[in-house]
Wavefront OBJ file of the C-alpha trace (Angstrom):
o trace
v 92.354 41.372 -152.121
v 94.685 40.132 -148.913
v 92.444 36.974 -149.173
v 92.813 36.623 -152.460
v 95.925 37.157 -152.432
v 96.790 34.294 -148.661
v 94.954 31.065 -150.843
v 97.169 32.023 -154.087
v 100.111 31.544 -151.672
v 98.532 28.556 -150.316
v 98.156 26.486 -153.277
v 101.873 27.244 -154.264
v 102.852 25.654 -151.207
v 100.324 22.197 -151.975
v 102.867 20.037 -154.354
v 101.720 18.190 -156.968
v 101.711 14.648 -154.882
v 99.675 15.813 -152.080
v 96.614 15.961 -154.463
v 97.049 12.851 -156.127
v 95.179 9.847 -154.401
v 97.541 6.853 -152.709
v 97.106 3.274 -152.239
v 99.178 1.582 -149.856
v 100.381 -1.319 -151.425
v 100.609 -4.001 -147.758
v 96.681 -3.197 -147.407
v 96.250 -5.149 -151.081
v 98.382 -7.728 -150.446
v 95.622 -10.191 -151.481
v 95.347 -8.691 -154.881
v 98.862 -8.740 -155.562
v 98.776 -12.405 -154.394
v 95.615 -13.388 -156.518
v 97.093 -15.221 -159.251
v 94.134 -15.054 -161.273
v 94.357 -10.970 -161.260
v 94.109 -11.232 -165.080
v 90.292 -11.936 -164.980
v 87.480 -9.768 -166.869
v 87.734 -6.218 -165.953
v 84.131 -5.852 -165.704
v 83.515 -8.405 -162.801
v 82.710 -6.749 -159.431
v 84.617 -7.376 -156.940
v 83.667 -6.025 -153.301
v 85.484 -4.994 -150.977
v 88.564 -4.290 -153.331
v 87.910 -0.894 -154.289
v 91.658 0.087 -155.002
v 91.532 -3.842 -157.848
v 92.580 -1.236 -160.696
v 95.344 0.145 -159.060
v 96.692 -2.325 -158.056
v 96.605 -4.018 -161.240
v 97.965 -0.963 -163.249
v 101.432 -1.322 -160.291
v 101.670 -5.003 -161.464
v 101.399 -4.497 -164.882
v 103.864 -1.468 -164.813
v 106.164 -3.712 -162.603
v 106.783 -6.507 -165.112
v 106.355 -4.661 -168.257
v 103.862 -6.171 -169.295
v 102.730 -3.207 -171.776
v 99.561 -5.336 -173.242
v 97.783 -5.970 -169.702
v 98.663 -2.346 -169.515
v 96.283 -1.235 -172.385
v 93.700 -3.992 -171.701
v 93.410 -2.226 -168.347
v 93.465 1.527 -169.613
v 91.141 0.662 -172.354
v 88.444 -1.194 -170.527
v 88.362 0.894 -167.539
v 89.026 4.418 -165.728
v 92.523 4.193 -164.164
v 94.159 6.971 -162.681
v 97.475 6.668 -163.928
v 99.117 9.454 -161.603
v 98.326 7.466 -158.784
v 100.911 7.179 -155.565
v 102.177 3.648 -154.284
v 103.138 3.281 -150.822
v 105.526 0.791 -151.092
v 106.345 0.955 -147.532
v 107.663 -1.701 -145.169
v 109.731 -1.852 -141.754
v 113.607 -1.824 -142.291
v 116.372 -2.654 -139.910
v 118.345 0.802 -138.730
v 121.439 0.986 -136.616
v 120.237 3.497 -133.605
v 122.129 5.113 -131.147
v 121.331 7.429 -128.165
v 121.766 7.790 -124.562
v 123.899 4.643 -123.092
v 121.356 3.461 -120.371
v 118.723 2.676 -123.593
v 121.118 1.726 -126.447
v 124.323 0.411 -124.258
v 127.497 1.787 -125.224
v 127.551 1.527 -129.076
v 123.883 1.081 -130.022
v 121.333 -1.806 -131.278
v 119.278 -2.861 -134.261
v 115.827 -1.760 -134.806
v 112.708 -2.201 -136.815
v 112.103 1.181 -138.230
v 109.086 2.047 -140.532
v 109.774 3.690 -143.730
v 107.650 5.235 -145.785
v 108.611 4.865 -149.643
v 106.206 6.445 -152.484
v 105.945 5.523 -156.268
v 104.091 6.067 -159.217
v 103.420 4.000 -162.414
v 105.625 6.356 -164.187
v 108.859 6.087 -162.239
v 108.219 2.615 -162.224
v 108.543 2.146 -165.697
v 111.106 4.814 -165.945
v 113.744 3.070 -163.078
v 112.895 -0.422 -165.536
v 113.261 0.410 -168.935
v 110.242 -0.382 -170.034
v 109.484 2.208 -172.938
v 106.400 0.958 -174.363
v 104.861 0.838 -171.108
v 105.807 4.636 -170.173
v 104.544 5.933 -173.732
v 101.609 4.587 -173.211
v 100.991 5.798 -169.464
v 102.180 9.460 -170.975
v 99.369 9.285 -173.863
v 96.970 8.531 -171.356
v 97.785 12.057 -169.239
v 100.569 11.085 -166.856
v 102.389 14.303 -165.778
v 105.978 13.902 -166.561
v 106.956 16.135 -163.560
v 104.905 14.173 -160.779
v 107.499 13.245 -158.097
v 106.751 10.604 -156.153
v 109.114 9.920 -152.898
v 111.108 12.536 -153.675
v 111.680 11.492 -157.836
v 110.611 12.634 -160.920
v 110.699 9.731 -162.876
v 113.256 11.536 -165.281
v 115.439 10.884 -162.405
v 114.512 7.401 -161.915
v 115.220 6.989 -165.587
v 118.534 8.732 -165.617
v 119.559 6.989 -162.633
v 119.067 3.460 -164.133
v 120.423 4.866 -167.135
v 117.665 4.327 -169.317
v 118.462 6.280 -172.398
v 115.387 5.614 -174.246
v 112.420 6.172 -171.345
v 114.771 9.916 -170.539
v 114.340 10.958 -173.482
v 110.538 10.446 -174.248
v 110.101 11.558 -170.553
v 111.540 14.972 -171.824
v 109.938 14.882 -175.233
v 106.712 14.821 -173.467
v 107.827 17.716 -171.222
v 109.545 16.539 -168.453
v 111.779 18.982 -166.413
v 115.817 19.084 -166.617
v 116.162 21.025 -163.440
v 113.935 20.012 -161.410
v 115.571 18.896 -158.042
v 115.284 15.579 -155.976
v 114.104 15.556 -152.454
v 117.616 15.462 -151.402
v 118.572 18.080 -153.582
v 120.487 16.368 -157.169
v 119.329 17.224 -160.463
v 118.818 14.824 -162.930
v 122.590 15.347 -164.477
v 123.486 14.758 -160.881
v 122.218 11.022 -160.915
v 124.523 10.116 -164.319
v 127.223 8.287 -162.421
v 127.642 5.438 -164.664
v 129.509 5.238 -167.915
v 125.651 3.228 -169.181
v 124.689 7.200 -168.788
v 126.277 8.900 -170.853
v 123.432 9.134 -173.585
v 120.894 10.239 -170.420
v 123.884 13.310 -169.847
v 123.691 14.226 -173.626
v 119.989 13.788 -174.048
v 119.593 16.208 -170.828
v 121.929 18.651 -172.165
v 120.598 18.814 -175.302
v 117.153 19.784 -173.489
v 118.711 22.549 -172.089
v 119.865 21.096 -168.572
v 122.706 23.618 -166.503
v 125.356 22.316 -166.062
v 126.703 24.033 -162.836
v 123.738 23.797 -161.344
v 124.896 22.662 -157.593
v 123.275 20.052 -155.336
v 121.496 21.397 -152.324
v 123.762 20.167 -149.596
v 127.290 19.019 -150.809
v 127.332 22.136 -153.487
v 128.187 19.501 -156.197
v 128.117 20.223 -159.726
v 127.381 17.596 -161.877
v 131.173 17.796 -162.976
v 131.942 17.180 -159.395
v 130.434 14.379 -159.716
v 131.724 12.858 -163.034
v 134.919 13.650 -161.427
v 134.440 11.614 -158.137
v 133.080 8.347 -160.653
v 136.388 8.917 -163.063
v 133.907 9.539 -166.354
v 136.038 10.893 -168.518
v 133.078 11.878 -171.721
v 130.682 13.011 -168.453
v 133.072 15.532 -168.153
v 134.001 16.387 -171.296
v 130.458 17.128 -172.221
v 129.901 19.375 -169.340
v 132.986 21.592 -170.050
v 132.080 21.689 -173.290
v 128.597 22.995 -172.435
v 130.357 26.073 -170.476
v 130.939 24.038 -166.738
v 132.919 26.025 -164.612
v 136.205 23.918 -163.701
v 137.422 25.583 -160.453
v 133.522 25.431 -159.269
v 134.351 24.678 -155.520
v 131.695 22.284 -153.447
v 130.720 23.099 -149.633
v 133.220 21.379 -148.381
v 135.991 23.502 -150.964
v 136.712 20.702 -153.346
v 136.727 21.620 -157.178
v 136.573 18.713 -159.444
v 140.318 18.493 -159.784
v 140.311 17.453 -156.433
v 137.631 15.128 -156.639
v 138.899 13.697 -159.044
v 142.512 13.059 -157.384
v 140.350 11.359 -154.402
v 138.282 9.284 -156.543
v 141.155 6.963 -157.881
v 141.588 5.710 -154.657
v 142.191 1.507 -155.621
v 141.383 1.576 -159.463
v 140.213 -2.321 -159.672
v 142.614 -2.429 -163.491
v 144.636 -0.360 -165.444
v 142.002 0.793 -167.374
v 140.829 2.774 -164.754
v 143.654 4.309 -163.602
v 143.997 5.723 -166.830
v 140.300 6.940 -167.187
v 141.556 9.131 -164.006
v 144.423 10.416 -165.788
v 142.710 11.529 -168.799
v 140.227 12.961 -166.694
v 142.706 15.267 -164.839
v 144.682 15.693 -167.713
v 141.425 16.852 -169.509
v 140.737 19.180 -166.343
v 144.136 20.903 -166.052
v 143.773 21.497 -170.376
v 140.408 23.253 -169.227
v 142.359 25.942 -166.840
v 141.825 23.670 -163.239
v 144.268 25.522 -160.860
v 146.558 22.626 -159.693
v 147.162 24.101 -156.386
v 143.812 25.433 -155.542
v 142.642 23.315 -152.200
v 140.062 21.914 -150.317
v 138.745 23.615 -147.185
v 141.098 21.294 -145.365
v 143.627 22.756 -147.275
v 144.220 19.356 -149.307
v 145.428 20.095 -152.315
v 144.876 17.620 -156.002
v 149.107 16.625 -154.841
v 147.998 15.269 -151.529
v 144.877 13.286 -152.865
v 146.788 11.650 -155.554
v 149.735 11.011 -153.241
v 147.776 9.591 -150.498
v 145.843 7.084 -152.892
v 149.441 6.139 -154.160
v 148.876 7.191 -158.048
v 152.167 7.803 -159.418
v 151.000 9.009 -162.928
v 148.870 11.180 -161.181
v 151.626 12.485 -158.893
v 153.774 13.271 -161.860
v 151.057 14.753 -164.231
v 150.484 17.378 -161.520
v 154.256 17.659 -160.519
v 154.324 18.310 -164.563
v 151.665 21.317 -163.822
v 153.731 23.049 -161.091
v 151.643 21.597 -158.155
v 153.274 22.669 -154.998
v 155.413 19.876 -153.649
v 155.668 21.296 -150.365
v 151.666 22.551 -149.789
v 150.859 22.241 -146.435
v 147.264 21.331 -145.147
v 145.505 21.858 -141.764
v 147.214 19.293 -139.910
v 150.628 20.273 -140.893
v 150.844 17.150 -143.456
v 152.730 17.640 -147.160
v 152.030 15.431 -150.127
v 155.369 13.252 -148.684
v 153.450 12.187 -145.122
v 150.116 11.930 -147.019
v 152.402 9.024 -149.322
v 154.297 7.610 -145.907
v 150.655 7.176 -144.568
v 148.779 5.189 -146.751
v 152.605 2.974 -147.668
v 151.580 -0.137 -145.448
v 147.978 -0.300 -146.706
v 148.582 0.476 -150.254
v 151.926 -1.560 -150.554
v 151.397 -2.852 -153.939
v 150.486 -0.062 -155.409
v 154.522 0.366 -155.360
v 154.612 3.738 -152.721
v 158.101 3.821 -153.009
v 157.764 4.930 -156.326
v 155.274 7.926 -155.539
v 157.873 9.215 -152.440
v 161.143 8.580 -154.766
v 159.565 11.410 -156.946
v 158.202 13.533 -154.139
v 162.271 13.894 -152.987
v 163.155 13.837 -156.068
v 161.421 17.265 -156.754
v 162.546 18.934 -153.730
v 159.976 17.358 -151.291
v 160.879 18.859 -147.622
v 162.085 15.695 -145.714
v 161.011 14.149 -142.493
v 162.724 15.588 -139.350
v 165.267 13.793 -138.754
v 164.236 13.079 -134.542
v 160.686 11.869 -135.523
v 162.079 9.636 -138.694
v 162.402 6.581 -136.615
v 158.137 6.646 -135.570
v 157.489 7.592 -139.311
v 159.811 4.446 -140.666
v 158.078 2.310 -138.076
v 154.571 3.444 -139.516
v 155.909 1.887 -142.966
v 157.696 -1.196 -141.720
v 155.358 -3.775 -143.727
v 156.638 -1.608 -147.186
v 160.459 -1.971 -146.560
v 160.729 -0.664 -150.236
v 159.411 2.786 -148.945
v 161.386 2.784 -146.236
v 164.640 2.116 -148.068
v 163.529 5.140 -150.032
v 163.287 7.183 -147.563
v 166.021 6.285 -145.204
v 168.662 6.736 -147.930
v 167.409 10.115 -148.779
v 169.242 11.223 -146.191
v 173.265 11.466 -146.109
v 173.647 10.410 -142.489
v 171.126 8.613 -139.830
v 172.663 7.612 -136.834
v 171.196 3.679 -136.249
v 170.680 2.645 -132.366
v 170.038 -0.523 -130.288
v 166.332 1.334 -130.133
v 165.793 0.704 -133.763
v 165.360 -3.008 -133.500
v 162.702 -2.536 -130.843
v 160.836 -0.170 -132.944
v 159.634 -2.482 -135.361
v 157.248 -5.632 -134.721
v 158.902 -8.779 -134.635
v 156.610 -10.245 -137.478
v 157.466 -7.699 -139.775
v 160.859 -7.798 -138.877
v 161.060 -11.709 -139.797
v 158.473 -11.191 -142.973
v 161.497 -9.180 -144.187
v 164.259 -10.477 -142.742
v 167.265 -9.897 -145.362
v 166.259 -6.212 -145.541
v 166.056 -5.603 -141.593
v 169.074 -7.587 -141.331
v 170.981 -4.968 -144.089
v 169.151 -1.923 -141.894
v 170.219 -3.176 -138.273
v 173.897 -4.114 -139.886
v 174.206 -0.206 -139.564
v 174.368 0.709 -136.250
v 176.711 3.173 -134.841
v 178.159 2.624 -138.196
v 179.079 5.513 -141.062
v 177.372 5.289 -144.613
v 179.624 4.042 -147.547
v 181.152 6.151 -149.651
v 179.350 5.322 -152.415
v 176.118 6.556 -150.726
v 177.798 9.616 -149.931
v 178.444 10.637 -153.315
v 175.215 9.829 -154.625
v 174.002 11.936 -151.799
v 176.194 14.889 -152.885
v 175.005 14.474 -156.558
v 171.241 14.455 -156.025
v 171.917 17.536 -153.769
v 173.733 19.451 -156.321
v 171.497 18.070 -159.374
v 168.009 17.568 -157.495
v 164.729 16.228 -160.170
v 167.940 15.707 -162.625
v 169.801 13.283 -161.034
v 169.722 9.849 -162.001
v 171.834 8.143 -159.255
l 1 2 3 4 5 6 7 8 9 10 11 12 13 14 15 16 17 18 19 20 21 22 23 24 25 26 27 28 29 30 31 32 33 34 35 36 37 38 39 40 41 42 43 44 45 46 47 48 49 50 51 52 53 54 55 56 57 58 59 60 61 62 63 64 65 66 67 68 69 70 71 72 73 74 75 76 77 78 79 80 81 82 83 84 85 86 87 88 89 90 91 92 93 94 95 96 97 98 99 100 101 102 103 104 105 106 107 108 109 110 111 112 113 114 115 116 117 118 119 120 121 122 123 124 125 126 127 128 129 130 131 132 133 134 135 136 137 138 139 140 141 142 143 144 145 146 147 148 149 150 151 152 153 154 155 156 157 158 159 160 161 162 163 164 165 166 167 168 169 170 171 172 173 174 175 176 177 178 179 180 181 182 183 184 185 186 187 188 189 190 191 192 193 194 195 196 197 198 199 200 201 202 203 204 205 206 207 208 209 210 211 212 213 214 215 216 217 218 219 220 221 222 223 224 225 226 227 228 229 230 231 232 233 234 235 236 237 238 239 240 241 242 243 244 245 246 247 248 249 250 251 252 253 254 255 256 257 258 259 260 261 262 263 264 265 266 267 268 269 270 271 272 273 274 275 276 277 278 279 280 281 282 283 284 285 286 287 288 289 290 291 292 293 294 295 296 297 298 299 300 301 302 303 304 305 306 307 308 309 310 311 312 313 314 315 316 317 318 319 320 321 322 323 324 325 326 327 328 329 330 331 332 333 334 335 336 337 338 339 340 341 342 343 344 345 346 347 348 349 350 351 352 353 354 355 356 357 358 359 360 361 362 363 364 365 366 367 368 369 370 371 372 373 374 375 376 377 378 379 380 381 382 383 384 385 386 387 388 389 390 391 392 393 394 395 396 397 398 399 400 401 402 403 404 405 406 407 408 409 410 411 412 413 414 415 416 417 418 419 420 421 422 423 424 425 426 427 428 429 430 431 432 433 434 435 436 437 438 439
């Protein structure tokens, strides 16, 4: 019975590819390059015992569904067959600095790759030729390097070959190699229909991924797609699901629209996170870094973003693990993301109570956003009185200085010198008015 019992749990460890047979595609080369591979079926030809094979990967590979079923008909193919579509590929290597040097060196690495006929077709499109490979007994659930070919086909976004593969039985959870279900791999608006058609089939859709702890909302967060999302609340997703690394999808989202390429995309984002918060996402729940959605969206310089969550009650003064608020995350990324109009995103920060910069490190901070004068105009007159010294003028680099000369000009005119009156007031006002004030 114990024997029994130690070759049951043998066979549960043997996975489906390691019994199917594999022809490594580099040791054929001669077939693939025999342009008259079309010829009778029936001919012998020695020495070329893995001809069919090799036939049935080129006629998978460019669709070319009638060859197909010329070959299947005329001839014993095994269809579940693995490819080894292997080759050497350049990887960046580092190690000890007497092999590698100080930073490292190119080498040729081999790298083993396996495919089948079915995840061939699936990652192409090509319907006809998968319905036919599934009527002649190709298991929907073979994975092949690490794939089913459901999630070749739902990577590629190939509606139509995702959902034969799961008419015919193929698996909505079953897990990649690296650990992503099929709903996982739907990161392009082209798959939405793949996300519905998996849904539909009874996918979960909080299932997480093995290493990161993503859901596949996580995910439609990061990519800013707005219906992904949608259809996974809808289907019972957990919003405040929180990854490894403590992010929930509110905060993915935030970080996602880093540099939206149009409009259009900033305000896929802000539907998105609008959607989110309608669906209960705590606005101040934060990452293990203790990043909140706030400092995302104010680092990547989204102003609509910035004010949707101010809107929500998002903590304007949240402090992370390196002492940073929403307000320095903003002052960072002011240089770099300059026409994304910063100024804008700080003006509101102070304008709903923001904590400002201490006043004996605001000189190094201004310096930091020297190429966006607009955000340092901001900031500096946020403050009723900054006493301006002879040190100022050295802060700053001379190119920057002369790129904006009329505004360093107005700055430096200041020195040792007390703010108008006009400033003054307006500094009274927004202190006694705050997010009200106009001035």
């Amino acid at each position: 019975m114990g024997e029994r019992r130690k070759r049951w749990e043998m066979l549960k460890t043997v996975r489906l590819e390691d019994l199917c047979s594999t022809v490594r595609l580099d040791s054929c080369r001669g077939v693939l390059e025999d342009s008259g591979w079309r010829v009778g079926l029936d001919q012998e030809e020695e020495g070329r015992p893995d001809t069919r094979s090799v036939r049935l990967y080129w006629a998978i590979l460019t669709g070319d569904a009638r060859g197909l079923k010329t070959l299947l008909k005329k001839s014993y193919v095994d269809v579940d067959v693995l490819y080894d579509v292997s080759g050497e590929e350049l990887e960046w290597r580092t190690g000890a600095v007497a092999t590698f040097g100080h930073s490292g060196l190119w080498s040729l690495e081999y790298k083993r790759e396996l495919t089948s006929p079915l995840c061939i077709a699936a990652a192409q499109g090509y319907t006809d030729c998968l319905l036919y490979l599934l009527q002649h007994g190709a298991r929907p659930n073979l994975s092949a390097g690490g794939k089913t070919a459901l999630h070749e086909a739902c990577e590629n976004g190939n509606t139509d070959c995702a959902e034969l593969l799961l008419e015919h039985g193929a698996s909505p959870a079953l897990l990649t190699e690296d650990g992503y279900s099929p709903l996982h791999l739907c990161k392009t608006p082209q798959t939405l229909r793949c996300a519905k058609a998996l849904v539909r089939y009874g996918a979960k859709v909080d299932v997480p991924s093995e290493e990161e702890e993503e859901t596949p909302l996580h995910v439609a967060s990061r990519h800013g797609l707005h219906h992904h999302a949608q259809l996974y609340l809808r289907y019972g997703a957990q919003v405040n699901a929180r990854s490894a690394s403590g992010e929930t999808p509110l905060v993915t989202a935030c970080a996602g629209a880093r540099s939206p390429r149009c409009e259009e995309d900033c305000d896929t984002y802000l539907q998105l996170c609008r959607m989110l918060l309608a669906y209960g996402a705590n606005v101040n729940m934060a990452d293990n870094e203790r990043r909140s959605p706030l400092h995302r969206a104010a680092r990547n310089i989204q102003l609509n973003l910035v004010l949707l969550l101010l809107e929500h009650q998002a903590d304007v003064n949240a402090i992370d693990y390196n002492g940073g608020t929403p307000l320095s995350s903003a002052l960072q990324n002011a240089a770099i993301k300059a026409d994304l109009e910063p100024h804008l995103v700080v003006q509101t920060l102070l304008n709903h109570g923001s904590i400002k910069v201490w006043p004996l490190a605001l000189l190094k901070v201004l310096s930091t956003c020297a190429a966006a004068p607009k955000t340092l105009e901001v900031l500096f007159n946020s403050y009723t009185q900054v006493v301006i010294t002879y040190k100022w003028r050295d802060a700053f680099p001379e190119e920057i200085v002369q790129m904006h000369q009329p505004f360093y000009e107005s700055l430096f005119s200041l020195e040792c010198k007390p703010r108008c009156l006009q400033h003054l007031c307006r500094s009274a006002i927004r202190k006694r008015f705050g997010r009200t004030a106009t001035c």
